[in-house]
C-alpha positions, 0 to 999 in steps of 0.5 A: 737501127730498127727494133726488129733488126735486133733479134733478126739473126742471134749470133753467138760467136765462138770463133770471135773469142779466140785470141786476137791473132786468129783474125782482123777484126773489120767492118765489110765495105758499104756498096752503092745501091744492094738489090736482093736477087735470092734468098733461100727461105728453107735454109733461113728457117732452119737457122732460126731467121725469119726469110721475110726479115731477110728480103727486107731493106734492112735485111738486104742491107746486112746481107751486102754489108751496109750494115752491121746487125746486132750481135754481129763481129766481123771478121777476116780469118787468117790461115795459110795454104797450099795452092797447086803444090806451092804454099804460101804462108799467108793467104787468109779471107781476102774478099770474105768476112765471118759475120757471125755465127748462129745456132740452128732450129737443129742445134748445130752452130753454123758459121755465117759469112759474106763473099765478096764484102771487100778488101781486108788485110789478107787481100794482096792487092785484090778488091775483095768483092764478087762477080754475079756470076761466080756468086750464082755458080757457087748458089747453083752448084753448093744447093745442088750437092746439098739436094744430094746430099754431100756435105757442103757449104750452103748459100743463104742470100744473093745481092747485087752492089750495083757496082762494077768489079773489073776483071777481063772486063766490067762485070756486075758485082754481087755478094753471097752469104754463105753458111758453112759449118764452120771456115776452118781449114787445113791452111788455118792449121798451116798458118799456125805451124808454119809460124812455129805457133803450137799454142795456136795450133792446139788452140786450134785444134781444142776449138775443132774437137769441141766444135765438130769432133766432141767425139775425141775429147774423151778418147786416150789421145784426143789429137789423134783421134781429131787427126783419124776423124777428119781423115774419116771424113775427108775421105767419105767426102770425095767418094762421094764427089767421085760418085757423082761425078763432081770436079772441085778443080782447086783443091787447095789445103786452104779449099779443104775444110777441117769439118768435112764439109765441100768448100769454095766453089769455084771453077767446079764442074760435072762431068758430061762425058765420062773420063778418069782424066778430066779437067775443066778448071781454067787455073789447073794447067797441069791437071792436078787436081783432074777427076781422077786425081781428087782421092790423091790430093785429099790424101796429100792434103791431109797429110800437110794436116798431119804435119801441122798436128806434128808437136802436139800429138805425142811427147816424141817426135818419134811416136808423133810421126809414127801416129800421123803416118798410121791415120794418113795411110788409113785413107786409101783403105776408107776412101776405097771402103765408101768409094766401092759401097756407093758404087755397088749402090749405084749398080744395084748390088745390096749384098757385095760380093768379091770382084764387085769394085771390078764390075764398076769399073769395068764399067766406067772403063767401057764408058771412057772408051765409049765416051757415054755420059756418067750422069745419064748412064747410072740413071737408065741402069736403074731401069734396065735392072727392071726391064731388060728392054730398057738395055736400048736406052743404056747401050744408045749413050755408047758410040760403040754400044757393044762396050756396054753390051759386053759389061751389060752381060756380067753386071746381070750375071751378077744381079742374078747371084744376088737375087731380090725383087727388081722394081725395089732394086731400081727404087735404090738405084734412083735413089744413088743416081740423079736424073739432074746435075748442074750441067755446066752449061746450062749454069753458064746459061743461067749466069749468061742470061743474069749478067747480060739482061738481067733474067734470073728466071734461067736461074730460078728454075734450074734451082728448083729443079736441082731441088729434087735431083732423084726425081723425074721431072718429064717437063724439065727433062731438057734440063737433064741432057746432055749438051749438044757439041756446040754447048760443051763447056771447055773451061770453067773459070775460078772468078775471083 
């Protein structure tokens, strides 16, 4: 191995010393010919990499799994789950290997993964790897929500194998690195308590505390507290998916990750026109895990969480019920608490106030009925909160433009009772409301042009302007409109 590749990431690899049942220990699968398509340069730096040593031969090797960089532990996480309601006890990375993890320039440990590395033991049948399209929605859409700034999983590098994977048809195969704060979740517990393992379970649960939760180490109850912390999360997380307008479409307990953070990418989409009941995913045939569904799921998600944490959390049944029940049904009350500040935010309300929720949505009512875009109509409020003129663009997003005029008429009432200056109001509305999403069809068209003539330059420019999503950008304004008829996007599809 070269010198320089010695020290080119320093692992440091907590996860690894957890007792051998936790995971496989295996080396991912060679592939013929890796060729680099990305790496994130920023992000590299932040983790304390050097990006020229990642783009290099011998970076790219380690990135498709060639090679082994020094330091590095491979390995395939078991964990179980619920996927759309009916659990199966052992799920587990079947196309992923932990390769390590490292701690950054910030000093937070960081997990760093390889998708689509090849089979492993929780594979089922599966051959593990990775199409380019999926591994470049994932790129697309994962930096998007960082530039939001919802907490999520971030993408380090890009490679194709130059080889095939076939599923409708032959498809190039790619493999992402992926960085999370870590890879545990709800179904790493499950995959525990299902077996009966509670040494598992609160070793599990002693390594979440210490990783992400040090808070609850000194609290009466730690498990509790750990149990009340993610729930705070989980529950700040999906207000924001929802006030965005995001769609996770696969939200799994084994999708759902224990630090807080968006996790698993896969048939994910914006919505372009607003509706309470949206579904694109091409796997959610009974619409489960719709928009309007995803603060539900969380909820029951979590409570599958609770259950695991069941015989460790009090010394009677009793009392463990009685915790667990109390921290679940805190979720309603801190979804709606975050939920309803990012929506005030959103229409300018510094100062809430009584009947404010109702004005928003009110207002997404008028938008359903008049099948408005949710990204674009949030984004012109910011300028009609200025210049009551502006009002033209808002009310031209609405087939019945009286739907907006009738709410348009409390929203100002409303501003009015407030007071304050307008052009600092439509500062913090632009701040709360993008001008530019991952529209779905502008990532198929990226992921089209890749995969059919190999042109990354669609792909390359929507990152870098979802790179800067709250700013104005005139020259790529196309990127900010909505599709036309013949380009909505019906289904977006999981890809594994």
């Amino acid at each position: 191995m070269p010198a320089d590749s010695r020290a080119a990431i320093r692992f440091d690899n907590s996860y690894a010393r957890l007792p051998g049942r936790f995971s496989v220990r295996l080396a991912p699968t060679k592939v013929r010919s890796p060729r680099l398509v990305r790496i994130n340069g920023p992000l590299a730096r932040e983790l304390g990499i050097d990006p020229d040593w990642l783009a290099s031969r011998d970076g790219v090797e380690v990135l498709a799994g060639n090679r082994i960089a020094e330091g590095s532990e491979p390995l395939a996480q078991a964990y179980a789950g619920h996927q759309f309601g009916g659990f199966t006890p052992q799920l587990g990375d079947g196309r992923a290997l932990l390769l390590g993890e490292v701690v950054g320039c910030d000093g937070v440990r960081r997990d760093i993964q390889l998708k689509g590395s090849g089979p492993t033991p929780f594979s089922r049948r599966g051959d593990g790897r990775a199409a380019l399209g999926p591994v470049l929605r994932e790129y697309i859409v994962s930096e998007a929500m960082a530039a939001f700034g919802i907490p999520t999983t971030r993408a380090l590098a890009a490679v194709m194998t130059g080889e095939p994977v076939f599923r409708e048809t032959a498809l190039p195969g790619a493999v992402l690195t992926r960085v999370a704060a870590s890879h545990v979740r709800v179904g790493t517990f499950q995959y525990f308590a299902v077996r009966r393992d509670i040494d598992g379970v609160r070793t599990l649960a002693d390594y979440v505390i210490d990783r992400h939760y040090p808070e609850a180490r000194g609290a009466q109850n730690p498990y509790a507290a750990l149990l009340e912390a993610v729930v705070a999360r989980q529950a700040a997380l999906v207000a924001q998916w929802m006030l965005i307008g995001f769609i996770h479409g696969v939200m799994n307990t084994d999708n759902c990750a224990i630090s807080g953070e968006t996790i698993d990418y896969g048939p994910c989409a914006f919505m372009d026109t607003f509706h309470f009941g949206m579904v694109l995913s091409s796997i959610d045939h009974q619409g489960r895990y719709a928009y309007g569904n995803q603060p539900h799921i969380a909820q029951w998600n979590l409570a599958r969480f609770a259950e695991t944490l069941l015989p460790i959390l009090a010394e009677t049944p009793e009392k463990s019920m009685e915790l667990a029940q109390a921290a679940i049904g805190a979720f309603g009350e801190r979804y709606l608490g975050a939920y309803t500040a990012g929506l005030c935010r959103k229409l300018g309300l510094s100062r809430p106030q009584d009947g404010d929720l109702e004005l928003g949505q009110a207002l997404l009512e008028a938008m359903m009925a008049g099948e408005a875009d949710f990204t674009l109509t949030f984004r012109h409020l910011a300028d009609a909160v200025a210049d009551p003129a502006a009002d033209s663009t808002v009310r031209a997003l609405f087939k019945e433009p009286a739907l907006y005029d009738t709410w348009a008429t409390s929203w100002r009432a409303r501003l009015a009772r407030e007071g304050g200056d307008p052009l600092a109001r439509r500062e913090a509305m632009r701040r709360a409301s993008p001008r530019f999403i991952p529209r779905n069809h502008r990532v198929e068209e990226a992921i089209a042009a890749a995969i059919t003539r190999e042109d990354f330059s669609v792909f390359e420019r929507l990152l870098a302007v979802l790179a800067r999503p709250f700013d104005d950008q005139p020259e790529n304004d196309d990127l900010a409109a909505p599709p036309r008829p013949e380009e909505v996007v019906q289904q977006t599809f999981c890809g594994t």
